[in-house]
C-alpha positions as YAML, in Angstrom:
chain: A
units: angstrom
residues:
- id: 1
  name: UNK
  ca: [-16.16, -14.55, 6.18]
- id: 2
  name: UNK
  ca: [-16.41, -18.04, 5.98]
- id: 3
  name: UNK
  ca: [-19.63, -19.50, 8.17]
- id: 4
  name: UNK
  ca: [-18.38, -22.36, 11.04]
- id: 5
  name: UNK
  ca: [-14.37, -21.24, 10.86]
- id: 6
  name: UNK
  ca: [-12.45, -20.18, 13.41]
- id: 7
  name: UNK
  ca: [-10.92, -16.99, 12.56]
- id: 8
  name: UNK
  ca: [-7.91, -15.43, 14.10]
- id: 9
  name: UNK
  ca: [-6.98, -11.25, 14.36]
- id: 10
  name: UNK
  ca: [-4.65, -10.39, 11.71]
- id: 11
  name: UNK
  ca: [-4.76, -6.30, 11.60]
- id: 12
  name: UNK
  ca: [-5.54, -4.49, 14.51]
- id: 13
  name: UNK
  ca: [-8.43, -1.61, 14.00]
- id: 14
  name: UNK
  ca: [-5.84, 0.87, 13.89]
- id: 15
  name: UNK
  ca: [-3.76, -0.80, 11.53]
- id: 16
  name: UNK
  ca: [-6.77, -0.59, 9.01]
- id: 17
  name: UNK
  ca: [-7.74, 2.81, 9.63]
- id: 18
  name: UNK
  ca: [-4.34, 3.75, 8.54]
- id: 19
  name: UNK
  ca: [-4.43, 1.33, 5.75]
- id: 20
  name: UNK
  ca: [-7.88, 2.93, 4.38]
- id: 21
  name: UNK
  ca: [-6.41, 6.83, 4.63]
- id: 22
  name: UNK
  ca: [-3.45, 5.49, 3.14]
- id: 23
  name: UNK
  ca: [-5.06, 4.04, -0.02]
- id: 24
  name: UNK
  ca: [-7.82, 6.69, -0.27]
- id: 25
  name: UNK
  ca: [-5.11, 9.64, -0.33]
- id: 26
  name: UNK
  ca: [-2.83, 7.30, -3.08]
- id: 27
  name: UNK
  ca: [-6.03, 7.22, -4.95]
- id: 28
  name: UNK
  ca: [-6.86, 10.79, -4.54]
- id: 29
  name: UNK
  ca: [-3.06, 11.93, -5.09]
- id: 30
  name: UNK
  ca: [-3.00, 9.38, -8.90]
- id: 31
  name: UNK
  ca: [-6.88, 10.51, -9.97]
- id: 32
  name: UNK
  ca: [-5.95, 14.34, -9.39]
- id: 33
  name: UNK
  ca: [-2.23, 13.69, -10.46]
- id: 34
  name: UNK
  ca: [-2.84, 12.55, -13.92]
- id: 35
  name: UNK
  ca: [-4.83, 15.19, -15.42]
- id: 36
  name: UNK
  ca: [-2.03, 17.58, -14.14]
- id: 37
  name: UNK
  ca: [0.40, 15.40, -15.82]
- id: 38
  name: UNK
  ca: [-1.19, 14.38, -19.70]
- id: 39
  name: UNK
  ca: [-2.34, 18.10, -19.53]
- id: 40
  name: UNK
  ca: [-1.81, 18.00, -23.11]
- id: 41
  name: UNK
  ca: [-4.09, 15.18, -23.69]
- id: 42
  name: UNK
  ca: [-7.91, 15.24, -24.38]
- id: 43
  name: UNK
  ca: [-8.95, 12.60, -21.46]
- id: 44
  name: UNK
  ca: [-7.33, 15.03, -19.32]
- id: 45
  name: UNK
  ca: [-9.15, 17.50, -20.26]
- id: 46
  name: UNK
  ca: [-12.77, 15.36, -19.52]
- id: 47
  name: UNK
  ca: [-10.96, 14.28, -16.67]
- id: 48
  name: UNK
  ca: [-10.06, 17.83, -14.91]
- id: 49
  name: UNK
  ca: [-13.01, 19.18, -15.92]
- id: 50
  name: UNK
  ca: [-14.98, 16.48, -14.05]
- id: 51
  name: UNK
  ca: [-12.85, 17.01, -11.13]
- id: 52
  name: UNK
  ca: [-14.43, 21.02, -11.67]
- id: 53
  name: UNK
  ca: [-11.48, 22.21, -13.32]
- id: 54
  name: UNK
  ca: [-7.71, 21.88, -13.23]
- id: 55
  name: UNK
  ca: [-7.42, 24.42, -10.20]
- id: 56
  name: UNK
  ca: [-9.27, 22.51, -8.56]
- id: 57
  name: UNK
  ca: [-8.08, 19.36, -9.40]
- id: 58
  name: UNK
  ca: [-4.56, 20.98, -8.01]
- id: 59
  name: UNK
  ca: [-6.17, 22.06, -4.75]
- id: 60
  name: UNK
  ca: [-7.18, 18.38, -4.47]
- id: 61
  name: UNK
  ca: [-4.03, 17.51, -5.18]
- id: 62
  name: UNK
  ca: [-2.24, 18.87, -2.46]
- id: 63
  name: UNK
  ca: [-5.48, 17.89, 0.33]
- id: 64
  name: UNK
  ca: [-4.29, 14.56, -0.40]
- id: 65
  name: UNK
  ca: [-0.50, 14.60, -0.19]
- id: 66
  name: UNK
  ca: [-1.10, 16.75, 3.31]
- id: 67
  name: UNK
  ca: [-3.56, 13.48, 4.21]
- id: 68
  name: UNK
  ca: [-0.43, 11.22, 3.40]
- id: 69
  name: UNK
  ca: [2.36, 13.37, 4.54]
- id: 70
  name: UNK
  ca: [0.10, 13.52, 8.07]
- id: 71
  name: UNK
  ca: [-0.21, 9.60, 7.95]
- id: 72
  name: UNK
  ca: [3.20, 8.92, 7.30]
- id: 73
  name: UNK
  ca: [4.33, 11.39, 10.32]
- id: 74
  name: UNK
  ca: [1.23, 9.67, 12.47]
- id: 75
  name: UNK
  ca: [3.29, 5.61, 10.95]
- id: 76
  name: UNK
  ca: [6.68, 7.23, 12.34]
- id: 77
  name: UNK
  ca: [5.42, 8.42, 15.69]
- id: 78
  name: UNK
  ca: [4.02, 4.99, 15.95]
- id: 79
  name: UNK
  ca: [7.17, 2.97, 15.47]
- id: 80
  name: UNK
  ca: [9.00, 5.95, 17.49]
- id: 81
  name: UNK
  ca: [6.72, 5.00, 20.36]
- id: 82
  name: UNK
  ca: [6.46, 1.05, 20.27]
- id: 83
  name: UNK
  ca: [10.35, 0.93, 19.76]
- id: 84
  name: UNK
  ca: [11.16, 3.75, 22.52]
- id: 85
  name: UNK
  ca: [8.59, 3.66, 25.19]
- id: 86
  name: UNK
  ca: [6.61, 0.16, 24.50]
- id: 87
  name: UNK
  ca: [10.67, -1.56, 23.87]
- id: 88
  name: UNK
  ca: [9.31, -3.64, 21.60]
- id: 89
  name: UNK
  ca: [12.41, -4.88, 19.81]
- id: 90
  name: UNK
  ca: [11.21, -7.49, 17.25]
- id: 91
  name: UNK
  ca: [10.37, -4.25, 15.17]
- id: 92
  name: UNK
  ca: [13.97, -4.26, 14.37]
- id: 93
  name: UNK
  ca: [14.29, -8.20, 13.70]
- id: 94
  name: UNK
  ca: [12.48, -11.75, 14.03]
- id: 95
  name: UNK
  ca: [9.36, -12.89, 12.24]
- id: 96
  name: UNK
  ca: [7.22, -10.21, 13.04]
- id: 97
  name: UNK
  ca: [9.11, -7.30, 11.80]
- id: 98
  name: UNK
  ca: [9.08, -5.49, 8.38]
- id: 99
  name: UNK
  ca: [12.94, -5.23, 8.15]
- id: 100
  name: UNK
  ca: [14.22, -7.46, 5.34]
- id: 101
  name: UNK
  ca: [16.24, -10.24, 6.30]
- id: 102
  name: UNK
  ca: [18.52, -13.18, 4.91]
- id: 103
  name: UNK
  ca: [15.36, -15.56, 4.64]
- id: 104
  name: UNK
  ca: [13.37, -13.42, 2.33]
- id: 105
  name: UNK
  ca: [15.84, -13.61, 0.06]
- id: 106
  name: UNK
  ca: [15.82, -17.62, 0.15]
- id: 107
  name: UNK
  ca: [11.62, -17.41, -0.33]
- id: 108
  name: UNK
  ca: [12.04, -14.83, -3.05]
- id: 109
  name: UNK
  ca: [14.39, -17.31, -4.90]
- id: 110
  name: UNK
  ca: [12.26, -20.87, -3.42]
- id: 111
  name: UNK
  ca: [8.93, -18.56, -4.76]
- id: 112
  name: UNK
  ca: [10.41, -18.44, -8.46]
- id: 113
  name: UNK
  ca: [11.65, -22.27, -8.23]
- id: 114
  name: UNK
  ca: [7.67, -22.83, -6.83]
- id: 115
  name: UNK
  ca: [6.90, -21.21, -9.96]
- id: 116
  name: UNK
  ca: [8.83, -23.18, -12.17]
- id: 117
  name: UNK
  ca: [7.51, -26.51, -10.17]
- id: 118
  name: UNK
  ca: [10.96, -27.49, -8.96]
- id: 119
  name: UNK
  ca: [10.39, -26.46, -5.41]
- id: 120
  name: UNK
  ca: [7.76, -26.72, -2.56]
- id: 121
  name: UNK
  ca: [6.15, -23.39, -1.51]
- id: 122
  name: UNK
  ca: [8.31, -21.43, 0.89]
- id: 123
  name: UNK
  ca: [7.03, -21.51, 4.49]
- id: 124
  name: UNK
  ca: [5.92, -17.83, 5.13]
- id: 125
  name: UNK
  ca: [5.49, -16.55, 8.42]
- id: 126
  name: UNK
  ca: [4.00, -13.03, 9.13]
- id: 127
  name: UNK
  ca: [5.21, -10.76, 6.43]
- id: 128
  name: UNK
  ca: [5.91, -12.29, 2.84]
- id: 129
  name: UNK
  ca: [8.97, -10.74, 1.02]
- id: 130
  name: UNK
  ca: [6.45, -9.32, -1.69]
- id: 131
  name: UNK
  ca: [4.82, -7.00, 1.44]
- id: 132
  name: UNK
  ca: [7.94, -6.28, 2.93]
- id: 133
  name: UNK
  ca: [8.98, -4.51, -0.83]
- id: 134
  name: UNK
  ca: [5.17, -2.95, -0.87]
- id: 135
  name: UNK
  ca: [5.73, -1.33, 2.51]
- id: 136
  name: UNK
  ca: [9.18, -0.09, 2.04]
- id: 137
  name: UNK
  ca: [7.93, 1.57, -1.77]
- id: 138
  name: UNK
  ca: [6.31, 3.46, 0.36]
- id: 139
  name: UNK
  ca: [9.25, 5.36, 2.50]
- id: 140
  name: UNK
  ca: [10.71, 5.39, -0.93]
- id: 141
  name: UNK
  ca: [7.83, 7.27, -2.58]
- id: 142
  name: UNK
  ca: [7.74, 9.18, 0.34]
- id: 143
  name: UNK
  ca: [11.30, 10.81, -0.01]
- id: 144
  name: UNK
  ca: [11.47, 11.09, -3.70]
- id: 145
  name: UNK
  ca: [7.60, 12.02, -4.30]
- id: 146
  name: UNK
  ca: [6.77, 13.66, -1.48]
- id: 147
  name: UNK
  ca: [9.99, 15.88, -1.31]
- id: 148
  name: UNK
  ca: [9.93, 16.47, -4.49]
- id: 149
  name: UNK
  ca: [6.30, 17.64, -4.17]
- id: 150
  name: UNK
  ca: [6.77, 20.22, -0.97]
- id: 151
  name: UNK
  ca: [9.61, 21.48, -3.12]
- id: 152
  name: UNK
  ca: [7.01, 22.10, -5.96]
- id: 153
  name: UNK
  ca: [4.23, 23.10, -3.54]
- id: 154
  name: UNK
  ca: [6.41, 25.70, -1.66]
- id: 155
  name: UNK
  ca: [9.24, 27.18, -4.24]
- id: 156
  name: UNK
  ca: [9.48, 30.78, -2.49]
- id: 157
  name: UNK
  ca: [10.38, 28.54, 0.72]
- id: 158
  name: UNK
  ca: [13.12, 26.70, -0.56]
- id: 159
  name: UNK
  ca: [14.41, 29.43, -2.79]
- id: 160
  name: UNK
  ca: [15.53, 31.07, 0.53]
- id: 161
  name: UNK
  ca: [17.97, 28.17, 0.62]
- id: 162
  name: UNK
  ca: [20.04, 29.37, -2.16]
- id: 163
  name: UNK
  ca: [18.91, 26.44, -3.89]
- id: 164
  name: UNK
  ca: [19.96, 26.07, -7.87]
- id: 165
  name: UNK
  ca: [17.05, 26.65, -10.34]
- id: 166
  name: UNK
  ca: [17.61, 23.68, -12.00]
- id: 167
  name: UNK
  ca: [16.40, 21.73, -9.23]
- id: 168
  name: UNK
  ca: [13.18, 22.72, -9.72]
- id: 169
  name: UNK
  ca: [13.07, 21.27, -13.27]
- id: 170
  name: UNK
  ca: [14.72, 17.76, -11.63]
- id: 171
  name: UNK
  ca: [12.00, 17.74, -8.67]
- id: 172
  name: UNK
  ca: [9.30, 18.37, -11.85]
- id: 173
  name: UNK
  ca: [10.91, 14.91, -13.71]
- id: 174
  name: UNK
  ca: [11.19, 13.20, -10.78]
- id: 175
  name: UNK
  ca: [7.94, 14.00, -9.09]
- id: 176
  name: UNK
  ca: [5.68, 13.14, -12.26]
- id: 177
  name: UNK
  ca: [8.06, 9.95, -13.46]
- id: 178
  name: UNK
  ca: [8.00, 8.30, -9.96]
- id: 179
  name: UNK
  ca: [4.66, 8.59, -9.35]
- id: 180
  name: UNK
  ca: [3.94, 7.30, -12.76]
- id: 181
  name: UNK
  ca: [6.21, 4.31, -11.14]
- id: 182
  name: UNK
  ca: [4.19, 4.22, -8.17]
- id: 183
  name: UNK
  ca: [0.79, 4.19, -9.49]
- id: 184
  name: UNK
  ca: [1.75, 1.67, -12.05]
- id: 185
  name: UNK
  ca: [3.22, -0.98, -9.85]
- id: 186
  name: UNK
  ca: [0.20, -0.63, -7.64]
- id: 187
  name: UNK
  ca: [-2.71, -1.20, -9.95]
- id: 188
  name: UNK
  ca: [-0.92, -4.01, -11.55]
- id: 189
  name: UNK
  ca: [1.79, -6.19, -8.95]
- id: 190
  name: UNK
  ca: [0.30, -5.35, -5.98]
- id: 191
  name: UNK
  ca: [-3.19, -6.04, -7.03]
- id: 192
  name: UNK
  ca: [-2.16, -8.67, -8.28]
- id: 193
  name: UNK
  ca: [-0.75, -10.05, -5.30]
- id: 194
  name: UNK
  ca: [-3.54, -8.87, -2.70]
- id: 195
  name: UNK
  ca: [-6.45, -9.56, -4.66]
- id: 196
  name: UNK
  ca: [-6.25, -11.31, -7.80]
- id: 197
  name: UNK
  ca: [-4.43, -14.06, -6.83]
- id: 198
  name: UNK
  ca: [-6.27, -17.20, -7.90]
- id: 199
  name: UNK
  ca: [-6.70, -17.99, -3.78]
- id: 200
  name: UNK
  ca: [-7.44, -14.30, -3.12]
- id: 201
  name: UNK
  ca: [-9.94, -13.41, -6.31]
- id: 202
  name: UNK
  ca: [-11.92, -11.30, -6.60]
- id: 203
  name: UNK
  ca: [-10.97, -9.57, -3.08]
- id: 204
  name: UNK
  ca: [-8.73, -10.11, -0.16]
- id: 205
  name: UNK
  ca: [-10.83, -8.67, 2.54]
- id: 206
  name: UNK
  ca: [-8.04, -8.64, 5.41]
- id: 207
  name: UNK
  ca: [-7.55, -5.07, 5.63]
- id: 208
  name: UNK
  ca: [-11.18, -4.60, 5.92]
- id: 209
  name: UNK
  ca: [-12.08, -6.61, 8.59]
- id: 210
  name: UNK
  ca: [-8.87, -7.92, 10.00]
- id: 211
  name: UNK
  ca: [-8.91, -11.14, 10.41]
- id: 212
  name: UNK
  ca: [-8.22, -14.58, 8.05]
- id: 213
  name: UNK
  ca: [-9.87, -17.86, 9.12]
- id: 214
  name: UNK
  ca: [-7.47, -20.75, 10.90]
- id: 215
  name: UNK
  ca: [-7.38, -22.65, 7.65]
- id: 216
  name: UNK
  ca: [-6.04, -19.82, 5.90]
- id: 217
  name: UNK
  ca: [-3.50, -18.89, 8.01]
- id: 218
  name: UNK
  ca: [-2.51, -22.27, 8.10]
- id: 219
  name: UNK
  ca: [-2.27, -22.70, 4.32]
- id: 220
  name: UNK
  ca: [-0.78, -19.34, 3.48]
- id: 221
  name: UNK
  ca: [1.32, -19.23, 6.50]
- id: 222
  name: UNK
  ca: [2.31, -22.18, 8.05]
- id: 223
  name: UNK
  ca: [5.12, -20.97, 9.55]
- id: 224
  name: UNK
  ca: [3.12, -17.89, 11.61]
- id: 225
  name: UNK
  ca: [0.51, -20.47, 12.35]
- id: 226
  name: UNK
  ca: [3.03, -23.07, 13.83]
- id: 227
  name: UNK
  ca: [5.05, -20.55, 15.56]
- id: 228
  name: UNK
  ca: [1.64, -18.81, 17.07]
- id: 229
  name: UNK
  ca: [0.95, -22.55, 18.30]
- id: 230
  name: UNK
  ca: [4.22, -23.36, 19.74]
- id: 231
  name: UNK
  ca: [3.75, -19.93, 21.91]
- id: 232
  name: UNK
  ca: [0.05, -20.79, 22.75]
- id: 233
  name: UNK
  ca: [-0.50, -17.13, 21.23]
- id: 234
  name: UNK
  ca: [-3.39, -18.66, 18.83]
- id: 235
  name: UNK
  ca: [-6.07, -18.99, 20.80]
- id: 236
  name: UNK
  ca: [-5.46, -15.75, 22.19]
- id: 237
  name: UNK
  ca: [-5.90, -13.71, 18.80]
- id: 238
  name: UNK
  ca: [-9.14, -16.40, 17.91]
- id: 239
  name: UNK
  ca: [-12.09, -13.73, 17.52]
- id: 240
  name: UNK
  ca: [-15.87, -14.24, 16.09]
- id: 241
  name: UNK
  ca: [-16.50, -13.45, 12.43]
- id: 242
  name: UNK
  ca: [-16.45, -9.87, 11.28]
- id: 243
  name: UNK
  ca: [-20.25, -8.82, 11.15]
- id: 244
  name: UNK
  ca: [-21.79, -8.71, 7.59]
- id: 245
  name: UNK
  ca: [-22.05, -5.08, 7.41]
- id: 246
  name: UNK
  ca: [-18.17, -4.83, 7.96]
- id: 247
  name: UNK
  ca: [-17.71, -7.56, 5.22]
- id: 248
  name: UNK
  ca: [-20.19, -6.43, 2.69]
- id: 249
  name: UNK
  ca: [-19.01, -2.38, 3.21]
- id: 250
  name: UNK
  ca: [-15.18, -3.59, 2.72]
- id: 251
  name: UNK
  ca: [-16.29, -5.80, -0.62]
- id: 252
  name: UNK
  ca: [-18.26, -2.43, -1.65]
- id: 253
  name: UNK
  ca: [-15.32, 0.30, -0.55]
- id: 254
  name: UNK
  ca: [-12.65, -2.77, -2.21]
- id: 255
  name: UNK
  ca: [-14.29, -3.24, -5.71]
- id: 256
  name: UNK
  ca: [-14.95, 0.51, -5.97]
- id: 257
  name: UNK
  ca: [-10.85, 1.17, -5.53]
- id: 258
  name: UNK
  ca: [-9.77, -1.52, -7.05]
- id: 259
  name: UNK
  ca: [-12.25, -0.29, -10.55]
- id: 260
  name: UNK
  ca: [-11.03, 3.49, -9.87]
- id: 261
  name: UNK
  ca: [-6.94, 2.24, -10.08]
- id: 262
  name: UNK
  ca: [-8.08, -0.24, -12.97]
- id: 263
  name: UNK
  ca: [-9.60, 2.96, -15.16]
- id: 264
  name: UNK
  ca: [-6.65, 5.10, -13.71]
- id: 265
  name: UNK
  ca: [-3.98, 2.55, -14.95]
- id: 266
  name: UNK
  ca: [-5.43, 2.20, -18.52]
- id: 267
  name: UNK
  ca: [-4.68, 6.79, -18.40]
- id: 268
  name: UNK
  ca: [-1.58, 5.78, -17.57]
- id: 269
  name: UNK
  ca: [-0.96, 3.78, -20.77]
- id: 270
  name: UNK
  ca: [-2.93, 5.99, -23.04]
- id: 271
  name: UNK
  ca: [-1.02, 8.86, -21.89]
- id: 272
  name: UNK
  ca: [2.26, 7.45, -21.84]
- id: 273
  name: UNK
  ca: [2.02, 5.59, -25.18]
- id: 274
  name: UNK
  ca: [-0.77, 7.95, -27.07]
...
């Protein structure tokens, strides 16, 4: 972090816990995914065989999508219980809540006149538009992947359901072509946006420690950072600088995923264009 800065609490610990197990198991899921997938090519042949074979790359498989399946239930309890029990209703609307809204829809279109130069940056407050669409991908992947998936992973099950055989071959599609989807738009837009950013490069290290410094917030989010004022909320979330093990392990744990999705994403375009 930056040395004489005041730096404010962004993420609680939580929050980043979830965010690691969340990108570890997407990870996991794509590496062990894609050898399944380009079966028929000879990377994926290296590539199962380092993973000690494609049985066990399809035991690995399915550790990971329990690890996100369990995280996702854990996300939903977690919004069950801050909604229900804690009342906390700006879940469901105002700056701080992940539901789109009328004025992300203005930034989206001030964003692509900011590109163009005829416009000032929009004014973002907590959640940008851009992280609004990566979070909801995720509910998304969730139903289309990960049902798809169980009904892959457990065809006896459903079969009791008098369920047409065809299905199976249109949960096979979809499973393999939206996670194709999914891995591709994260190791290129959302990298993009979180890390290589020219403000950002070569790592955003929020989600690792949890915290931005004053100016950043200020420059990135002015509207957060005014509204946080106005409440006299900032000095309340002003914290000391993450310690240098915390930095230098999130830089390390970072560079090492963002390298893995890099190598993963250029399997993705040999395999799909081979």
């Amino acid at each position: 972090m930056t040395p004489g800065a005041r730096h404010i609490v962004r993420f609680k610990p939580y929050q980043r816990w979830m965010h690691f197990v969340l990108f570890t198991s997407f990870l996991g899921l794509a590496t062990t995914g894609l050898p399944l997938l380009f079966s028929h090519r000879a990377w994926a042949h290296t590539l199962s065989h380092a993973l000690g074979g494609i049985q066990a790359a399809g035991i690995a498989h399915r550790f990971f999508a329990s690890l996100l399946l369990l995280l996702f239930a854990g996300h939903l309890a977690e919004l069950a219980w801050r909604l229900v029990v804690g009342k906390n209703h700006g879940l469901l609307w105002g700056p701080s809540s992940m539901i789109p809204q009328p004025r992300d829809a203005v930034q989206f279109w001030q964003h692509l006149m900011w590109f163009a130069g005829k416009a000032d940056r929009p004014r973002f407050d907590r959640y940008t538009y851009w992280e609004k669409f990566d979070y909801w991908a995720v509910f998304w992947g969730m139903i289309i992947i990960g049902g798809s998936g169980l009904l892959l992973w457990f065809p006896q099950f459903f079969a009791s359901w008098s369920l047409p055989g065809w299905i199976y071959n249109v949960a096979t599609v979809l499973h393999g072509e939206e996670a194709l989807l999914a891995t591709g738009f994260i190791f290129t837009i959302h990298f993009f946006n979180s890390h290589f950013r020219p403000e950002k490069f070569p790592m955003d290290m929020v989600m690792f420690t949890g915290q931005v410094t004053e100016a950043e917030l200020r420059r990135e989010r002015p509207a957060e950072y005014e509204r946080l004022v106005a409440e006299g909320k900032l000095d309340r979330l002003a914290t000391p600088a993450a310690p240098v093990w915390l930095s230098r392990g999130g830089r390390v744990i970072g560079a090492a995923a963002v390298a893995l999705g890099l190598v993963l994403l250029v399997f993705i375009i040999a395999g799909t264009f081979q």
